[in-house]
C-alpha positions as a printed NumPy array, in Angstrom:
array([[-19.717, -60.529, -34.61 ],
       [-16.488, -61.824, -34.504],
       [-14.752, -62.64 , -30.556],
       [-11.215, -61.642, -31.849],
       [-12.371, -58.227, -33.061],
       [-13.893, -57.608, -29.356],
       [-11.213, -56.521, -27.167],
       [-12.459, -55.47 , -23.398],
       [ -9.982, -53.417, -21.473],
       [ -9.476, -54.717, -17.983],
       [ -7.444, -52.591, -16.122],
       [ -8.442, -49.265, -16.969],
       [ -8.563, -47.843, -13.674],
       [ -5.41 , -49.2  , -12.501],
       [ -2.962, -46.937, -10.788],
       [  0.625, -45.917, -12.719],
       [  3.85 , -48.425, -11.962],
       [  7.126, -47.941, -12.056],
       [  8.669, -51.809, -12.561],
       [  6.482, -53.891, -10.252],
       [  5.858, -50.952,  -7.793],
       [  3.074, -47.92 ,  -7.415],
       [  4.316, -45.118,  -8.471],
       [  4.482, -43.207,  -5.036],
       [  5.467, -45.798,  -3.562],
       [  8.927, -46.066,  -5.885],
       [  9.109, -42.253,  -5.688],
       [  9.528, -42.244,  -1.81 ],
       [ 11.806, -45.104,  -2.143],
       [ 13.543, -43.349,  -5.099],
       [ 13.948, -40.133,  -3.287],
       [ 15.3  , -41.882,   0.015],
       [ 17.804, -43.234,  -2.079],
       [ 18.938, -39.912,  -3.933],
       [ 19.144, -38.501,  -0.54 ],
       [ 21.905, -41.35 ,   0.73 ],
       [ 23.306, -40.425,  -2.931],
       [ 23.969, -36.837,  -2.159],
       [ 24.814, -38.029,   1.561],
       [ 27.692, -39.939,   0.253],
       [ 26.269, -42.937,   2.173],
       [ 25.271, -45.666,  -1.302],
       [ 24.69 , -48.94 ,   0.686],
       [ 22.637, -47.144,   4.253],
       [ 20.735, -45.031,   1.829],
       [ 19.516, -48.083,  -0.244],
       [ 18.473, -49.89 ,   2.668],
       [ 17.27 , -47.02 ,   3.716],
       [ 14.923, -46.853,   0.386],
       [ 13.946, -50.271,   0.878],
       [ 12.45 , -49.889,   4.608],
       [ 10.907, -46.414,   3.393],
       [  9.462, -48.706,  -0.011],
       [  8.03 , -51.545,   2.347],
       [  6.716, -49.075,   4.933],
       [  4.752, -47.058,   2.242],
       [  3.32 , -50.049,   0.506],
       [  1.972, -51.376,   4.124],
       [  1.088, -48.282,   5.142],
       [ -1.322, -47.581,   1.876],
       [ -2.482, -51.118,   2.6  ],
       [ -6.435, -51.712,   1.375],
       [ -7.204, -47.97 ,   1.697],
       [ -8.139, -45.55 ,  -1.096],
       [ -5.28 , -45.124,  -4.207],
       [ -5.762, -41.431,  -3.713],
       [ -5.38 , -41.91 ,   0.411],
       [ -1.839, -39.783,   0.626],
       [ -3.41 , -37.032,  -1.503],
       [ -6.319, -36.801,   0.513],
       [ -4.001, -36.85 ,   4.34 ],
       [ -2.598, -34.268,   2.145],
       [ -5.757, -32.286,   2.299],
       [ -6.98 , -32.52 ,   5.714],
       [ -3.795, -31.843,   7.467],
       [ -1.611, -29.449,   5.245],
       [ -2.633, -25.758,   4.094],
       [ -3.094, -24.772,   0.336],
       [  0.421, -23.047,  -0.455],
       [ -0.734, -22.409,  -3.832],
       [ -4.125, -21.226,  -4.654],
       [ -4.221, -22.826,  -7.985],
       [ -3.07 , -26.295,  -6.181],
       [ -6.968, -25.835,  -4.118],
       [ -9.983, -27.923,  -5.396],
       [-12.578, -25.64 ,  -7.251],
       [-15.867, -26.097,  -5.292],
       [-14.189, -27.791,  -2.331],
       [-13.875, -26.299,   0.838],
       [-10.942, -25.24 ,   2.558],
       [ -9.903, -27.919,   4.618],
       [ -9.777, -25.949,   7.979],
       [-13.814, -25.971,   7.686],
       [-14.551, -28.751,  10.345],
       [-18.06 , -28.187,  10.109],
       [-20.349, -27.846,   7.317],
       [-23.61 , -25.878,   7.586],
       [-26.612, -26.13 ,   5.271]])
C-alpha cells in the first residue's frame, strides 16, 4: 500500500474556532462587544470584550470542552422541554435511588 494514499485525520475531535479562538469563548467576547456597540461606548466595550475573552479562556482552563454546558445543567432549569436530555434526569434530582 502506498503512504501517500493513507491519510489519518488528527484532529477529529477538536472543538469549533473562530480565528485562533474557541468558539464560546469569541462568542462571549463577541457579544460583550456588540453590547458596548449598541451602548455607544466602541473603545470601553472592546476592552471590555477582551477582559470577558481572557477571563473565559482561563476560566475553561484544563476542564471538560462541554464544562459551560454542563454548569448549565446543574444550576439552571429546563425552559424548554425539548432543550432536556432524553433519559437524563432532571437536574433538581440530588439523589439517585436504585
Amino acid at each position: 500500500m502506498d503512504d501517500e494514499s493513507t491519510h489519518i485525520l488528527r484532529r477529529l475531535n477538536d472543538t469549533w474556532k473562530i480565528l485562533f479562538l474557541d468558539a464560546d469563548v469569541a462568542m462571549l467576547a463577541g457579544m460583550t462587544a456588540l453590547l458596548g456597540f449598541v451602548l455607544d461606548h466602541i473603545i470601553p466595550g472592546l476592552l471590555a470584550a477582551g477582559a470577558v475573552g481572557y477571563a473565559g479562556h482561563k476560566f475553561k482552563g484544563d476542564r471538560h470542552p462541554a464544562y459551560l454546558f454542563h454548569l448549565l445543567y446543574w444550576y439552571f432549569p429546563p425552559v424548554l422541554p425539548q432543550t432536556r436530555l432524553g433519559r437524563t434526569p432532571p437536574s433538581h434530582y440530588r439523589e439517585m435511588v436504585g
